[in-house]
GURO-501590 format. One record per residue: x, y, z of N, C-alpha, C, O in turn. Coordinates in steps of 0.02 Angstrom, whole numbers. Layout:
<pts>
pt n.x = X&n.y = Y&n.z = Z&ca.x = X&ca.y = Y&ca.z = Z&c.x = X&c.y = Y&c.z = Z&o.x = X&o.y = Y&o.z = Z
...
</pts>
This chain:
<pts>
pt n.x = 492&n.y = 1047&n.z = 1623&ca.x = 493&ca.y = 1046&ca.z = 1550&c.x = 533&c.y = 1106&c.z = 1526&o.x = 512&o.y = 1163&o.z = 1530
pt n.x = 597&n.y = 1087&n.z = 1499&ca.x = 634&ca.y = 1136&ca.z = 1465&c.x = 602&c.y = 1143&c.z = 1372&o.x = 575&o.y = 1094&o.z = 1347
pt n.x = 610&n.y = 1202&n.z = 1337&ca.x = 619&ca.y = 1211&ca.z = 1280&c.x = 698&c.y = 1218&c.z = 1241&o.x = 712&o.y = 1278&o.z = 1240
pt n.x = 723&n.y = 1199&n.z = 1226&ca.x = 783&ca.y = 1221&ca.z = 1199&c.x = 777&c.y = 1248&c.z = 1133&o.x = 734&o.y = 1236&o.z = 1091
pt n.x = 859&n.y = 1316&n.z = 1129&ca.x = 849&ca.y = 1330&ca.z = 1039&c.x = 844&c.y = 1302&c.z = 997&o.x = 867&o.y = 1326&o.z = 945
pt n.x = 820&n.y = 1254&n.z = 994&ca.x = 807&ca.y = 1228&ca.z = 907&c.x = 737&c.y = 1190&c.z = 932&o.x = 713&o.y = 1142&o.z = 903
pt n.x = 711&n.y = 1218&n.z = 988&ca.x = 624&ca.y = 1198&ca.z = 997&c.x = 612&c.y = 1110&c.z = 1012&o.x = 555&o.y = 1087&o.z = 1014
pt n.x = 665&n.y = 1073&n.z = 1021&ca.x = 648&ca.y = 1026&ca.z = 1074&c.x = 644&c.y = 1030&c.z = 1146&o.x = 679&o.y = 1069&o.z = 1179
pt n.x = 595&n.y = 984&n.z = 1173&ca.x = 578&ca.y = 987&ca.z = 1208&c.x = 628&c.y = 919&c.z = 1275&o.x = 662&o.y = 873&o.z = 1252
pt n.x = 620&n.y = 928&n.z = 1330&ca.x = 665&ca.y = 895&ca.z = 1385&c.x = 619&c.y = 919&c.z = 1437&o.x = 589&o.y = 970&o.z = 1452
pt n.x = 630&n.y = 824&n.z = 1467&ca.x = 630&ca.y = 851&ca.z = 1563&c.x = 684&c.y = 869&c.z = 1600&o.x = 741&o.y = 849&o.z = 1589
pt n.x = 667&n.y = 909&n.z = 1649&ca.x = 737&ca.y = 933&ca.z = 1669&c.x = 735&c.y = 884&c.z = 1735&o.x = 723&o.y = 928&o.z = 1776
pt n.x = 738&n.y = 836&n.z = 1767&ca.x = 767&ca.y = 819&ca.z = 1834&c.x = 693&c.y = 812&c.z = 1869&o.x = 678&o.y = 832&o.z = 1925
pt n.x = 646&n.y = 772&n.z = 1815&ca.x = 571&ca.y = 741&ca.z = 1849&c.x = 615&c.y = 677&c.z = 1874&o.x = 672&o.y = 655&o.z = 1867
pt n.x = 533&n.y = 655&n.z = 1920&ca.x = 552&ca.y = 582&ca.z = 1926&c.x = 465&c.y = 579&c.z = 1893&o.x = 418&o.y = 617&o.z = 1883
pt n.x = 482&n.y = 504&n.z = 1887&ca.x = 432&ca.y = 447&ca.z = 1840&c.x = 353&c.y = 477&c.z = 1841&o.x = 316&o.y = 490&o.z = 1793
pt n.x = 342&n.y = 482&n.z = 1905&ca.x = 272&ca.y = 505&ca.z = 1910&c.x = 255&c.y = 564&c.z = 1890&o.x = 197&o.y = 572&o.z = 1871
pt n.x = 308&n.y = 629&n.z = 1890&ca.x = 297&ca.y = 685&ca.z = 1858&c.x = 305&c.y = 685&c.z = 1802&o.x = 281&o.y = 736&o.z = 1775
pt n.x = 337&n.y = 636&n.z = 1754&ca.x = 324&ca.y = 623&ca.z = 1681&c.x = 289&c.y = 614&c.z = 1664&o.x = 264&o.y = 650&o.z = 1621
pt n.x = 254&n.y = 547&n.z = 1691&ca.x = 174&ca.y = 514&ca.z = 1685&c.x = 136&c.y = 566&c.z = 1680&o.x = 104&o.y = 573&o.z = 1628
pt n.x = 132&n.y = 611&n.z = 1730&ca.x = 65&ca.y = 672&ca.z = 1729&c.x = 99&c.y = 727&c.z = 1689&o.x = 58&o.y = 773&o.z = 1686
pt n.x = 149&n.y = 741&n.z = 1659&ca.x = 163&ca.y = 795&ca.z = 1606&c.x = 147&c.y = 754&c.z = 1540&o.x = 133&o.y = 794&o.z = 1495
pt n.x = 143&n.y = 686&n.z = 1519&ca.x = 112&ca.y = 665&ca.z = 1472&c.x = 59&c.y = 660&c.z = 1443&o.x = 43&o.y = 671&o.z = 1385
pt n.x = 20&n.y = 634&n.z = 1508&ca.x = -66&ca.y = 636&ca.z = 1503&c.x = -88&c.y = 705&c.z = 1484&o.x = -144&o.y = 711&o.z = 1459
pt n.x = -36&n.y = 776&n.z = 1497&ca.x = -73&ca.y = 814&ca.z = 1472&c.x = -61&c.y = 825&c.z = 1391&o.x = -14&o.y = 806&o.z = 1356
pt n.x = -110&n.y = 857&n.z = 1376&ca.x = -126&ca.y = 859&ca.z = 1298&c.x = -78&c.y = 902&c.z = 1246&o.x = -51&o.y = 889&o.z = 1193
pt n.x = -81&n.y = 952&n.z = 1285&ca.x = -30&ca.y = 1002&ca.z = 1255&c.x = 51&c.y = 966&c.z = 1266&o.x = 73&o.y = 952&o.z = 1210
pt n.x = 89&n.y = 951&n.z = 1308&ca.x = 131&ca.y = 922&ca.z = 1305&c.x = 148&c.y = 858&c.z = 1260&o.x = 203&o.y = 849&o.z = 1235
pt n.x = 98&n.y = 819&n.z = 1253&ca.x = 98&ca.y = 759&ca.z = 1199&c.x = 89&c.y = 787&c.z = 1144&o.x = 130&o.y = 765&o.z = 1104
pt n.x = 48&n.y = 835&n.z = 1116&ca.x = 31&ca.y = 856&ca.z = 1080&c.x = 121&c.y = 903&c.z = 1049&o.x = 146&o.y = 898&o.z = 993
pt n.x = 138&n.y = 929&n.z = 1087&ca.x = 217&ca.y = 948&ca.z = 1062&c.x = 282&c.y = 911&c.z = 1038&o.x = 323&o.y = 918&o.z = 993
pt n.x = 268&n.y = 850&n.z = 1109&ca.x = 322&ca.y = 789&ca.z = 1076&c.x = 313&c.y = 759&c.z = 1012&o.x = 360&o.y = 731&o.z = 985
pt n.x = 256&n.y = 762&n.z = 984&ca.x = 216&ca.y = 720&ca.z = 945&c.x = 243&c.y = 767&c.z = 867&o.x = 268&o.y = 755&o.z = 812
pt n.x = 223&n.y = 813&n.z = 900&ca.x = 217&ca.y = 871&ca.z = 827&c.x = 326&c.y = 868&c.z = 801&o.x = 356&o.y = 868&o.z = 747
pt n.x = 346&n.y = 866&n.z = 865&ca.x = 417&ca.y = 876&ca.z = 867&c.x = 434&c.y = 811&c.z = 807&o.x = 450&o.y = 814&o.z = 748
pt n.x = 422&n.y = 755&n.z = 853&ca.x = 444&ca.y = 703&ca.z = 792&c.x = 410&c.y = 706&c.z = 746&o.x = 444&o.y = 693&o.z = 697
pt n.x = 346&n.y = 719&n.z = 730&ca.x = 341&ca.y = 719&ca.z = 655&c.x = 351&c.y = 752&c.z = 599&o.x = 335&o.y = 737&o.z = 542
pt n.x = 395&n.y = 823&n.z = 628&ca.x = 405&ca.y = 871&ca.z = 588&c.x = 469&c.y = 840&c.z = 581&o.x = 489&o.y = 858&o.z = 526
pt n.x = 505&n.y = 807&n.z = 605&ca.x = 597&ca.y = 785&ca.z = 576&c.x = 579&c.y = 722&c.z = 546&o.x = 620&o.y = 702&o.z = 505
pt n.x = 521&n.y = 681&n.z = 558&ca.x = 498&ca.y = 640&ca.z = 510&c.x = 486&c.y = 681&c.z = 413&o.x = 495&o.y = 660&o.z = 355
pt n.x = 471&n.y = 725&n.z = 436&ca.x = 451&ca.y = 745&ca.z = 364&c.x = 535&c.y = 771&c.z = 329&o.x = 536&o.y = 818&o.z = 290
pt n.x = 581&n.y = 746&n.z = 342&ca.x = 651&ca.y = 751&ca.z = 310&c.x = 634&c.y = 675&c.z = 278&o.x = 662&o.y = 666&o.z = 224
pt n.x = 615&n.y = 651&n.z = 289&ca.x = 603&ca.y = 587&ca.z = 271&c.x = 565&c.y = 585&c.z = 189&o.x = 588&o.y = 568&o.z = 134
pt n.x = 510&n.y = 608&n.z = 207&ca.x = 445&ca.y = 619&ca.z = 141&c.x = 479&c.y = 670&c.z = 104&o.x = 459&o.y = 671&o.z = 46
pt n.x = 521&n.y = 711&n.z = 117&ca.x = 560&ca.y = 754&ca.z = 77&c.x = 624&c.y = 724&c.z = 41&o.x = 630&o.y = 743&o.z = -17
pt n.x = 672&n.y = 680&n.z = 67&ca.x = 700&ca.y = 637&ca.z = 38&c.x = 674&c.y = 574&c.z = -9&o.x = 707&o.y = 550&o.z = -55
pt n.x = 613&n.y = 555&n.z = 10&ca.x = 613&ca.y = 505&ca.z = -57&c.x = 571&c.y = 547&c.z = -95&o.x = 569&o.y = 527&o.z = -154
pt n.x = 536&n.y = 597&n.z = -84&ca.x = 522&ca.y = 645&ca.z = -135&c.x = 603&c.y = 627&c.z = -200&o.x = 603&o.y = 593&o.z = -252
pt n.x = 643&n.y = 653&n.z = -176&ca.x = 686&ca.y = 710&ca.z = -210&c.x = 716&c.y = 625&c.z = -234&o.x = 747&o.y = 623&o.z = -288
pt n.x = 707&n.y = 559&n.z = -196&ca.x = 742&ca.y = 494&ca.z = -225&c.x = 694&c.y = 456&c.z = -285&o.x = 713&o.y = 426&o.z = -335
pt n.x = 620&n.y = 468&n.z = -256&ca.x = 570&ca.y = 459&ca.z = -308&c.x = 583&c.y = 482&c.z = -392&o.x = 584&o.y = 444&o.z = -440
pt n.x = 594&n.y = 575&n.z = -392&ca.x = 602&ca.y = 600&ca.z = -444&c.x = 671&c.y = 584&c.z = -486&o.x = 677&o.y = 590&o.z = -547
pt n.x = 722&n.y = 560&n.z = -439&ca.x = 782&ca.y = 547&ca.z = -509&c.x = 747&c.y = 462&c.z = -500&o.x = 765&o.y = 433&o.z = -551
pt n.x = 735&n.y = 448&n.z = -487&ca.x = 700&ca.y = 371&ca.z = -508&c.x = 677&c.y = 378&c.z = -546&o.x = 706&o.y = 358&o.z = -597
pt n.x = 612&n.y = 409&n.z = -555&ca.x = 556&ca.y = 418&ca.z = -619&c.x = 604&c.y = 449&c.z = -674&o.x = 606&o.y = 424&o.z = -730
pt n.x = 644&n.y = 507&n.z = -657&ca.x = 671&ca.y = 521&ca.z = -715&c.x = 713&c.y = 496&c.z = -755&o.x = 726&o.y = 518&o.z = -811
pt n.x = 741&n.y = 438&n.z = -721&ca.x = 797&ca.y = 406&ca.z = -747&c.x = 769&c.y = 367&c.z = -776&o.x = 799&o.y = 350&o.z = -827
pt n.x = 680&n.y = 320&n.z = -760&ca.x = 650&ca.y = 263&ca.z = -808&c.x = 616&c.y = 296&c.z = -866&o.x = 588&o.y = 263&o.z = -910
pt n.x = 617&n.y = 368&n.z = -866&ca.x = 546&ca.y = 392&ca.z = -904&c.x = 598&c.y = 450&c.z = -960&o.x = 573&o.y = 476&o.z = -1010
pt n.x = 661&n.y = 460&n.z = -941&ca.x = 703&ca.y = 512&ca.z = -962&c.x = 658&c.y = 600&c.z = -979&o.x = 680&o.y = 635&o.z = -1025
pt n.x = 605&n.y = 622&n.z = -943&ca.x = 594&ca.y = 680&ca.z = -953&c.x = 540&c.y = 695&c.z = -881&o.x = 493&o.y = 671&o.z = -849
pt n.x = 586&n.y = 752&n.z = -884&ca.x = 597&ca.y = 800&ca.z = -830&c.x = 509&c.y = 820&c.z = -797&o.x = 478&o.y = 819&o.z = -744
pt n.x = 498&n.y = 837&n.z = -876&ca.x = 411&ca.y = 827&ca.z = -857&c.x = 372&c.y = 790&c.z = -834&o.x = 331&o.y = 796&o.z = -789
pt n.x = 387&n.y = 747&n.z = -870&ca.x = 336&ca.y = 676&ca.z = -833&c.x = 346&c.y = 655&c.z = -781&o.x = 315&o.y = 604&o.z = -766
pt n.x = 390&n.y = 684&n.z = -731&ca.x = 426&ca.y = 671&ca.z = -688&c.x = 418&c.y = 694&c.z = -627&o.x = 418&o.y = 663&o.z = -574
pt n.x = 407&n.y = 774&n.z = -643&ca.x = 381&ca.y = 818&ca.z = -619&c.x = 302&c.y = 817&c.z = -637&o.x = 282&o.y = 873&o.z = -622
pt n.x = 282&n.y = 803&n.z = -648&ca.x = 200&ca.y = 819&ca.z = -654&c.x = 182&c.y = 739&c.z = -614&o.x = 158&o.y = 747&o.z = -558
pt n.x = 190&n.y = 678&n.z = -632&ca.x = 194&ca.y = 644&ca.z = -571&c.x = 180&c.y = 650&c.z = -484&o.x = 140&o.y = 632&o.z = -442
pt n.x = 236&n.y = 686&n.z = -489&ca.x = 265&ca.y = 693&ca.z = -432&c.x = 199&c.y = 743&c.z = -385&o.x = 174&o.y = 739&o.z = -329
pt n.x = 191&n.y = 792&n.z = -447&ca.x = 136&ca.y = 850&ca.z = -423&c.x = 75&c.y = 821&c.z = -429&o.x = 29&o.y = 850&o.z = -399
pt n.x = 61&n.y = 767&n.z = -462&ca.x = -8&ca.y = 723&ca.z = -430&c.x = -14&c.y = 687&c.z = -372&o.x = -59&o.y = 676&o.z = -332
pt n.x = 40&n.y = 672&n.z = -380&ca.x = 36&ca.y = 632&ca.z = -291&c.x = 38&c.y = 692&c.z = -247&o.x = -3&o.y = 697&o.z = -201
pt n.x = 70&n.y = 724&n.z = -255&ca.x = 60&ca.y = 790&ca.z = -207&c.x = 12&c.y = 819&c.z = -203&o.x = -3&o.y = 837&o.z = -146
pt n.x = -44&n.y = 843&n.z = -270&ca.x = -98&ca.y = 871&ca.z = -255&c.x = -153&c.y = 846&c.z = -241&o.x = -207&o.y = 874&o.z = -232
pt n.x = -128&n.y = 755&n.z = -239&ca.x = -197&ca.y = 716&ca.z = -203&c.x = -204&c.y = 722&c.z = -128&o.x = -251&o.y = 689&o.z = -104
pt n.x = -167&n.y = 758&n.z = -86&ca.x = -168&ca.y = 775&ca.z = -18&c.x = -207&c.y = 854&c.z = 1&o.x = -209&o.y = 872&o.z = 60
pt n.x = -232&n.y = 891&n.z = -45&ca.x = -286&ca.y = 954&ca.z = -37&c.x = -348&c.y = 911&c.z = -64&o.x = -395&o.y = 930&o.z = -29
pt n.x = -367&n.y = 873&n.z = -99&ca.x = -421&ca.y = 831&ca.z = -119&c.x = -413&c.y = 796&c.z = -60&o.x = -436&o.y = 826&o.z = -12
pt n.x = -391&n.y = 749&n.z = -48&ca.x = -402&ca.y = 710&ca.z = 10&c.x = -401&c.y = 761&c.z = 72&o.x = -447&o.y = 743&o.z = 109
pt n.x = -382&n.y = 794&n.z = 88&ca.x = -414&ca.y = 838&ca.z = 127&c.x = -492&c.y = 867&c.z = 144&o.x = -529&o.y = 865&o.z = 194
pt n.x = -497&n.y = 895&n.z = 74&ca.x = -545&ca.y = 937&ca.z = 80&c.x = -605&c.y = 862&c.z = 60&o.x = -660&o.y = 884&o.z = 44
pt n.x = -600&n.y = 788&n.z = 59&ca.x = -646&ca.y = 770&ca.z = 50&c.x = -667&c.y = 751&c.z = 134&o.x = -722&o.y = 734&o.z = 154
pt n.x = -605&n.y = 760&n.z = 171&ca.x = -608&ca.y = 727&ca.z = 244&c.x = -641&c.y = 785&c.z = 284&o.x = -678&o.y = 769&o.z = 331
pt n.x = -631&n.y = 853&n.z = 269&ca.x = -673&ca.y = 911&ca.z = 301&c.x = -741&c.y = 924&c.z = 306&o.x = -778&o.y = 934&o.z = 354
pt n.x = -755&n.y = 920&n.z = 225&ca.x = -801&ca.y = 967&ca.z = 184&c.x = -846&c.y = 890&c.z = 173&o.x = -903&o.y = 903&o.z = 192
pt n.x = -844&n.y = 845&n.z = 158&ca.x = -853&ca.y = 804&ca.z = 139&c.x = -880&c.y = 746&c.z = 192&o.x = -939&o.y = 730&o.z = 187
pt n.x = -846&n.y = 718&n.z = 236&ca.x = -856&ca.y = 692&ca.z = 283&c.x = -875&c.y = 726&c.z = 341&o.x = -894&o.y = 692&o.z = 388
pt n.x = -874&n.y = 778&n.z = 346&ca.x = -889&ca.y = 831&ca.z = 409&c.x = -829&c.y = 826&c.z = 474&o.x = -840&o.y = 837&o.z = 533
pt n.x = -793&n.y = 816&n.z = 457&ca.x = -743&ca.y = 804&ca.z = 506&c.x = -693&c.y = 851&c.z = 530&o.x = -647&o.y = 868&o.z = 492
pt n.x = -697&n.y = 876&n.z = 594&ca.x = -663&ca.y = 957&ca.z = 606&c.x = -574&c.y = 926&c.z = 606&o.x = -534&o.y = 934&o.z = 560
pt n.x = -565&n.y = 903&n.z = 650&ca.x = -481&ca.y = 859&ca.z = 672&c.x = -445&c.y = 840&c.z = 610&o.x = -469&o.y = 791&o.z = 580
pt n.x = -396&n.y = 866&n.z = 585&ca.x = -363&ca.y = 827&ca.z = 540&c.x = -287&c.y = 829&c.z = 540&o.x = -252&o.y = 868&o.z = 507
pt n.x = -263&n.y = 776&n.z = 586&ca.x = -231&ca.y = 757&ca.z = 613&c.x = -124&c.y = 778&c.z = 561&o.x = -124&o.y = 782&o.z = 500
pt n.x = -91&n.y = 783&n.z = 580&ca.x = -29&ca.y = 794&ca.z = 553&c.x = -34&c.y = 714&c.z = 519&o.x = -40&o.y = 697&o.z = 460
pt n.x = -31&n.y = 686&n.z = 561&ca.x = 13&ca.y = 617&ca.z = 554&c.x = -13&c.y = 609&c.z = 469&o.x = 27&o.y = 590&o.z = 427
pt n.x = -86&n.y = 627&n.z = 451&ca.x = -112&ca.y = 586&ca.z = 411&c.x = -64&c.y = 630&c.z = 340&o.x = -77&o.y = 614&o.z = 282
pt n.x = -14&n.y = 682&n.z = 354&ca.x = 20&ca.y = 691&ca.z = 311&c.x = 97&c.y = 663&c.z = 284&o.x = 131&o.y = 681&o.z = 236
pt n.x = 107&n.y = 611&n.z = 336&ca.x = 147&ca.y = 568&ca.z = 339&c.x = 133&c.y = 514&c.z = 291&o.x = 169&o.y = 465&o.z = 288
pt n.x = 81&n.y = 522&n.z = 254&ca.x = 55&ca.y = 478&ca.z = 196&c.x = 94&c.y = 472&c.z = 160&o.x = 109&o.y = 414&o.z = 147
pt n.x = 138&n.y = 534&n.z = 120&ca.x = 158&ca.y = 559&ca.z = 97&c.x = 231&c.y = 492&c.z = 82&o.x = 241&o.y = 460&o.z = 30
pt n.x = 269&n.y = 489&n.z = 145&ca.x = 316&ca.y = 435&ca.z = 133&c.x = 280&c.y = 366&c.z = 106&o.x = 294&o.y = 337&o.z = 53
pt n.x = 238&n.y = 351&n.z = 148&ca.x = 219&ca.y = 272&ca.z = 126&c.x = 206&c.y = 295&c.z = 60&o.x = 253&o.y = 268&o.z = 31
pt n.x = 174&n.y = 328&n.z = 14&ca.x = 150&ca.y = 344&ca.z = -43&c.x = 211&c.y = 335&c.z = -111&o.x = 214&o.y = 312&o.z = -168
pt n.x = 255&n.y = 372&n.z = -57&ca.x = 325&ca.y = 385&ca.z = -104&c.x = 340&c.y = 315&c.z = -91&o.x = 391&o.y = 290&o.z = -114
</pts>
């Protein structure tokens, strides 16, 4: 398992079965995983930014546009804190911030 500068991750010259068992472990999946979903979130950041000249272009003000935008956004610390505090639930997973696109 190489790291490279810009923090992806590579096998260097496994064969199949030493993949298999660098997968199963946790921390390793747990990195590939985190890797793509953090260049996923160029994604939720783009229709962010395609959402807002949308809205602004049907609604013509900047405000309504923006305050929108900051509700859908601040329903993800509520939905949070109802999944912690609320449901008792320690794990709260990245992915479930990937909402964020389907939402947009």
């Amino acid at each position: 398992l190489e790291v490279h500068h810009a923090g992806t991750l590579r096998l260097a010259s496994a064969d199949v079965d030493t993949a298999y068992g660098m997968w199963r472990r946790d921390d390793f999946r747990n990195a590939v995983t985190d890797e793509v979903l953090f260049s996923d979130m160029a994604l939720v950041y783009g229709s962010l930014v395609v959402s807002l000249v949308c809205v602004l272009a049907y609604t013509r003000s900047l405000f309504l546009s923006v305050v929108g935008l900051l509700q859908v956004c601040f329903s993800f610390p509520l939905a949070f804190f109802c999944y912690s505090i609320v449901c008792r639930l320690d794990f709260f997973p990245f992915l479930n911030f990937l909402g964020l696109f389907v939402i947009m």
